[in-house]
TORNU-844454 format. One record per residue (C-alpha): chain; z, x, y; residue number from 0. Coordinates in Angstrom, 2 decimals. Example, Ala and Ser with C-alpha at 12.3 -4.5 7.8 and 13.67 -1.06 7.14 Angstrom:
TORNU-844454
REC  kolpa        z        x        y  zaro
REC      A     7.80    12.30    -4.50     0
REC      A     7.14    13.67    -1.06     1
This chain:
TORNU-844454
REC  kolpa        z        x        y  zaro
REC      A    -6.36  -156.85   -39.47     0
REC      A    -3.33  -154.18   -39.06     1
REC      A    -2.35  -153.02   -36.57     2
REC      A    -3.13  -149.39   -35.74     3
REC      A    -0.67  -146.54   -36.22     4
REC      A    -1.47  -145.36   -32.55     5
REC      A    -1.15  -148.59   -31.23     6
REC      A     2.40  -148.64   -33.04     7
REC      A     3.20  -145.28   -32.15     8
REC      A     2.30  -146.02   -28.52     9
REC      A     4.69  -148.97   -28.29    10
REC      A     7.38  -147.33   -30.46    11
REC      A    10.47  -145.58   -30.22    12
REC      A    10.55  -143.34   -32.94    13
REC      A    12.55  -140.19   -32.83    14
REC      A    14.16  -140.80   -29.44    15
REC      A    17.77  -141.49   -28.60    16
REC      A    18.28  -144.34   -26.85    17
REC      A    21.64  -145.33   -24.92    18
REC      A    22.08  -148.87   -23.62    19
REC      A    24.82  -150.36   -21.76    20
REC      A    26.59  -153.89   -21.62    21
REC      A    25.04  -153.97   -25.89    22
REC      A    26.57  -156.53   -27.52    23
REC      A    26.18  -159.63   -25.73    24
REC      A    22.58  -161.17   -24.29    25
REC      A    19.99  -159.15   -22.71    26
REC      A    21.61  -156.09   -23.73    27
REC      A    22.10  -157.15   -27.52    28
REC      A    18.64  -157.93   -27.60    29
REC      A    17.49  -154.54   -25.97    30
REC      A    19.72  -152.67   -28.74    31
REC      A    18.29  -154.93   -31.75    32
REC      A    14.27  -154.37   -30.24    33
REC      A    15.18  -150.65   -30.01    34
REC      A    17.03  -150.41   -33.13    35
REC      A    13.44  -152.18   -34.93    36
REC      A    11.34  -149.83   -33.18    37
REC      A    12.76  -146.75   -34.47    38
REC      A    15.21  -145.68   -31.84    39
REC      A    18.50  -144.11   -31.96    40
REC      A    20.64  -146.80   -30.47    41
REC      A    24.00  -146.01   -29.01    42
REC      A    25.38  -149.21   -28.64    43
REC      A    27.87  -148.85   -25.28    44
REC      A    30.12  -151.63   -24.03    45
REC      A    33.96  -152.26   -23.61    46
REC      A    34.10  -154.65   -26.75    47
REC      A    33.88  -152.13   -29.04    48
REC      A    34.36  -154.22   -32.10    49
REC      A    31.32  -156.17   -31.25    50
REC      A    29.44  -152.64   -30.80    51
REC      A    30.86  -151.70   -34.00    52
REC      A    29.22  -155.10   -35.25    53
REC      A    25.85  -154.28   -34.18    54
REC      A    25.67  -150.98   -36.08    55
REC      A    26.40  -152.94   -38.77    56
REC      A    23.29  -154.65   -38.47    57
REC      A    21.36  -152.14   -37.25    58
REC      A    18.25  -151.36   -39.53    59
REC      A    18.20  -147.54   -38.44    60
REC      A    20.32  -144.97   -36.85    61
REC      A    22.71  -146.48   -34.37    62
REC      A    26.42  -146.19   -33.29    63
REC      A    28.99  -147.46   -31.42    64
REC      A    30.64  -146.15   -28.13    65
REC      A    33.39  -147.82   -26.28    66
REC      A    32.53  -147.78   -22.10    67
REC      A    34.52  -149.18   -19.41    68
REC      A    32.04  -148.73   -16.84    69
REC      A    34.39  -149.65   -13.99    70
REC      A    36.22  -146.42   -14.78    71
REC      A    34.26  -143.26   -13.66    72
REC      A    36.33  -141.21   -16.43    73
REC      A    34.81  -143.87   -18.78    74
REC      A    31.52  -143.20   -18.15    75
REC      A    31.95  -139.38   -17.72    76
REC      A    33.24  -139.69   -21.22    77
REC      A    30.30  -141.39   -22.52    78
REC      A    27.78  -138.57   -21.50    79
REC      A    30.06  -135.69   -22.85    80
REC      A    29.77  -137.79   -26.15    81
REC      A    26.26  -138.49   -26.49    82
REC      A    25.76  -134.67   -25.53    83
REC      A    27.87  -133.98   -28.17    84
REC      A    26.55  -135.88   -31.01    85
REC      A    22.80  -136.49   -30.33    86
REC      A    22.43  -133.48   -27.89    87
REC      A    19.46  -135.08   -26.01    88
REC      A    19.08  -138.65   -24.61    89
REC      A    15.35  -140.20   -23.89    90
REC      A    15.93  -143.47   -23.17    91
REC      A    18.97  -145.01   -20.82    92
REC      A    19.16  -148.54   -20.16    93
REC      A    21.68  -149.98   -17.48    94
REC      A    22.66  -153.79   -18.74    95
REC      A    26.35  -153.47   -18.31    96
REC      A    27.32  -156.16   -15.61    97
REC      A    29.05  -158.80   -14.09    98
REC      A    28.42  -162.18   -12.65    99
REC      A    30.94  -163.99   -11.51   100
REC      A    30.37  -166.99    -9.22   101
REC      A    32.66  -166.96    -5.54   102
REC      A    31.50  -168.91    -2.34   103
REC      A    31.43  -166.32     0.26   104
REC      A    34.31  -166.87     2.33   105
REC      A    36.60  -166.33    -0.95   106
REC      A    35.23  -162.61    -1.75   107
REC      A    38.30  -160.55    -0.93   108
REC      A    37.99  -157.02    -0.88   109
REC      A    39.56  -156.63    -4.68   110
REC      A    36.99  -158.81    -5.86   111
REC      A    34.33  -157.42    -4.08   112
REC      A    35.52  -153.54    -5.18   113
REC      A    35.27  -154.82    -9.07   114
REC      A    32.14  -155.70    -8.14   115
REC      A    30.82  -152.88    -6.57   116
REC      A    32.58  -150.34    -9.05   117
REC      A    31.19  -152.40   -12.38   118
REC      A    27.47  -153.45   -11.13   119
REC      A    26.82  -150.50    -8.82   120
REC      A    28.98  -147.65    -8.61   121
REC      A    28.62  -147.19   -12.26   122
REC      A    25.15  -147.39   -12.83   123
REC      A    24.77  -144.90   -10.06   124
REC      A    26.92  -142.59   -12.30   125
REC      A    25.39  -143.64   -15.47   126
REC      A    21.97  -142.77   -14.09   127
REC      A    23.42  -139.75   -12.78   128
REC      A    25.01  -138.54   -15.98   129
REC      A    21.14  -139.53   -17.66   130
REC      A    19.15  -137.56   -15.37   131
REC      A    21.76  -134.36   -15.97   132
REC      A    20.60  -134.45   -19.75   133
REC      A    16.57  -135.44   -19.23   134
REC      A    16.67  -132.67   -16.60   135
REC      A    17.42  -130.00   -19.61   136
REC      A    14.23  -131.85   -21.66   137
REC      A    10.63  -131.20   -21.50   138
REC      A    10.00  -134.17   -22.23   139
REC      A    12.32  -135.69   -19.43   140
REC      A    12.80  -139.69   -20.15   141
REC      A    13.04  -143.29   -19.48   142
REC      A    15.84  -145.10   -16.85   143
REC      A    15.64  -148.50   -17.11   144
REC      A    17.82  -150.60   -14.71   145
REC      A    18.64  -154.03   -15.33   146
REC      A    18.52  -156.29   -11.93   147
REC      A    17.85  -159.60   -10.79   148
REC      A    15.35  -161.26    -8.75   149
REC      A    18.71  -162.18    -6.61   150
REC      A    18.21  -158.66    -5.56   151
REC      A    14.77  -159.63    -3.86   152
REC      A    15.74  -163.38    -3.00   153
REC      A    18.90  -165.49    -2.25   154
REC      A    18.60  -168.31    -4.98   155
REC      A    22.24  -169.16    -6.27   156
REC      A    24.68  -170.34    -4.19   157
REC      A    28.05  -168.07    -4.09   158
REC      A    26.41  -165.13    -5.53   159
REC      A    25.93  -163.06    -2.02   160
REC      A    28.27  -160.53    -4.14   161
REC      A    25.97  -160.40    -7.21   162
REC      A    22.76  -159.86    -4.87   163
REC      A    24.00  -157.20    -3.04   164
REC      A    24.73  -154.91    -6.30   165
REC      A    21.54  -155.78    -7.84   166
REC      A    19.63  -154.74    -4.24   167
REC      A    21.42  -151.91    -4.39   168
REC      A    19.86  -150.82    -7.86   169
REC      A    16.58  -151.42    -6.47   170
REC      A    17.41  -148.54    -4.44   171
REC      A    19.02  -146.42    -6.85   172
REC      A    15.65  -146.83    -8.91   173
REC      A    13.06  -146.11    -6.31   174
REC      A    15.09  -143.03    -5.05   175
REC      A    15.62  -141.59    -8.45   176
REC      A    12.11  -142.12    -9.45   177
REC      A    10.96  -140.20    -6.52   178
REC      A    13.06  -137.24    -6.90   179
REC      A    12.97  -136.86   -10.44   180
REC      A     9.14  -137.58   -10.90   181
REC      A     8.68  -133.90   -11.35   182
REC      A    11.15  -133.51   -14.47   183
REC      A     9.03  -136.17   -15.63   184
REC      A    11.80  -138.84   -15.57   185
REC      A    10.62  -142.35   -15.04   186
REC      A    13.04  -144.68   -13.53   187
REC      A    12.01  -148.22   -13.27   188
REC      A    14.13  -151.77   -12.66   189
REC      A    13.47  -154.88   -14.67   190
REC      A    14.43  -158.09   -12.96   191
REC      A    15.29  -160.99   -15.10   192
REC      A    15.20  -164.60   -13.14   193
REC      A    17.58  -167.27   -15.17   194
REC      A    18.33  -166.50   -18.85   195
REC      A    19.67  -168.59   -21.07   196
REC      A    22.44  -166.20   -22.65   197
REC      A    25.49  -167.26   -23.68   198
REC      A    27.36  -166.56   -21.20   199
REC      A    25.28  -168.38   -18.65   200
REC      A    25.12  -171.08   -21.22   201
REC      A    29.53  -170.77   -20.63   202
REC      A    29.62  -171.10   -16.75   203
REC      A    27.43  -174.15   -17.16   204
REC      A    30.04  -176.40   -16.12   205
REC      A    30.21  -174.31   -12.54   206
REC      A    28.52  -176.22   -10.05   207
REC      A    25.57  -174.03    -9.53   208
REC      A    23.02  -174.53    -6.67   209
REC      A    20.38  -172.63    -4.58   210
REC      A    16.58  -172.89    -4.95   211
REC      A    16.34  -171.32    -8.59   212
REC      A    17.51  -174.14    -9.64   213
REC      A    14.93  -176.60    -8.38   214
REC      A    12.48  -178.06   -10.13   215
REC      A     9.20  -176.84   -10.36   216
REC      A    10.54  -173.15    -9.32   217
REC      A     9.70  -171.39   -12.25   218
REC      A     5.29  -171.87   -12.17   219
REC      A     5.44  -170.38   -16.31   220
REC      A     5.79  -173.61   -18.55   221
REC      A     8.99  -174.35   -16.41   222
REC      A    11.17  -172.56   -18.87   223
REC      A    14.14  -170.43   -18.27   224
REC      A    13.64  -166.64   -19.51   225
REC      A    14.89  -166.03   -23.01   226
REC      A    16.97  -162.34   -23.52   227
REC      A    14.07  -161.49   -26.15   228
REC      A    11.25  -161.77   -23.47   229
REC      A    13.75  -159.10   -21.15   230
REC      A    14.06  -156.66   -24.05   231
REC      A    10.14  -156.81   -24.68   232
REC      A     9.62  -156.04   -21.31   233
REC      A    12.27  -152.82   -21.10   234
REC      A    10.69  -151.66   -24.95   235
REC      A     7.46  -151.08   -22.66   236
REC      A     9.01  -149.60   -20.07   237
REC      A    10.92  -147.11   -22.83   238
REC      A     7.84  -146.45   -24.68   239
REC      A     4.58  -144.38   -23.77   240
REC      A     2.53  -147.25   -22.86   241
REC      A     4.26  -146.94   -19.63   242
REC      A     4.10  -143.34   -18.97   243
REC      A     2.56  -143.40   -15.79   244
REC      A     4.54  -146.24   -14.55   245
REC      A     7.71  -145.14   -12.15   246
REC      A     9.76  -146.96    -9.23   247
REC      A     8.34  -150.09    -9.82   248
REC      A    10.56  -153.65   -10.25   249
REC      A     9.43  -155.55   -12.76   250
REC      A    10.10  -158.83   -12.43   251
REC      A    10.56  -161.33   -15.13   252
REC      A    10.94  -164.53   -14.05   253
REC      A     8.49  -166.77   -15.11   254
REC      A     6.37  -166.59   -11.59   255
REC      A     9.77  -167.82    -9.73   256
REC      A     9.58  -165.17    -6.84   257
REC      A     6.07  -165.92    -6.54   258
REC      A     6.81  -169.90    -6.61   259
């Protein structure tokens, strides 16, 4: 049996512009490519523009490229002005740019701790803020999705107090936005991945990495670690009308781990 065309209109993303952040590498790559297959306009943002440039190449629909430094407010200002230049509306934002490096706590010095802040917080803040400028002018308003981590809920990696306060502070970001915008009929939501095997996790495996996550038996579903296809599913919902009731919520995905 086929599937309906109002299930697949319901779950698609046909004839919206889509923008997502931190594109061409793991969770975000996979958001673009799901997008990109479910009939979005993907504009593919990230500082390796080559690799952006790659994934329009591969794309099956409309998509481009935009280079975004998202540590750089004049970056990220830029990238708005762009996409209201070119697509002239913007219905779907997803915030995946980040960073993650590991530091015990008593080596976080206030540089490291200001890239920190400026890459995983201050700039979704601003990339939310320039998204909610444009769905303001829509009728139709839109979709904020916000890449976290259940680190933002609960410690569990070692040397990562940096990471988890960013992330926490996206939680926040999310639930305020959600509430204020609700009646331009902008949804903001989080998604919270637990441990993905991307490839840059799958590069750091030689740090010594500890903390409950990573005991066994944490993660109740199958005991696997998340794959960056089963975050994108999750965020295509979130983009699409299935969820258009759903606002200021944090999904997580995690396999039951905070639950565990």
């Amino acid at each position: 049996m086929s599937v309906s065309p109002e299930i697949s209109s319901l779950f698609g993303l046909a004839d919206k512009v889509a923008l997502v952040t931190g594109a061409v590498t793991g969770i975000g790559r996979e958001i673009a490519r799901l997008f990109d297959k479910a009939g979005a306009t993907v504009i593919a943002a990230d500082i390796n523009i080559d690799e952006a440039m790659t994934f329009v190449g591969e794309a099956q629909g409309n998509a481009r490229a935009v280079r975004l430094d998202q540590g750089d407010p004049a970056s990220v200002s830029a990238l708005f002005d762009d996409v209201r230049a070119h697509e002239g509306r913007l219905d779907v934002l997803v915030n995946c740019a980040a960073i993650y490096p590991h530091k015990p706590f008593e080596e976080v010095d206030t540089a490291f701790l200001d890239k920190m802040l400026d890459i995983n917080l201050r700039g979704v803040f601003q990339c939310v803020q320039g998204a909610v400028g444009m769905m303001k002018q829509q009728t139709t308003g839109g979709s904020i999705i916000n890449i976290s981590s259940v680190n933002s809920l609960k410690a569990c990696i070692f040397d990562n107090v940096h990471y988890g306060i960013t992330k926490a502070g996206v939680n926040n970001i999310t639930v305020s936005v959600a509430l204020e915008y609700a009646s331009h009929n902008i949804r903001v939501n989080s998604v919270l991945p637990g441990g993905v095997a991307t490839a840059k996790a799958m590069a750091s495996s030689d740090y010594p990495v500890r903390g409950p996550y990573t005991q066994p038996g944490r993660m109740p579903l199958n005991n696997a670690i998340c794959t960056p296809d089963q975050i994108a599913n999750a965020c295509l919902f979130l983009a699409s009308d299935a969820s258009s009731y759903v606002t200021g919520q944090l999904l997580a995905v995690d396999g039951g781990f905070l639950v565990s």
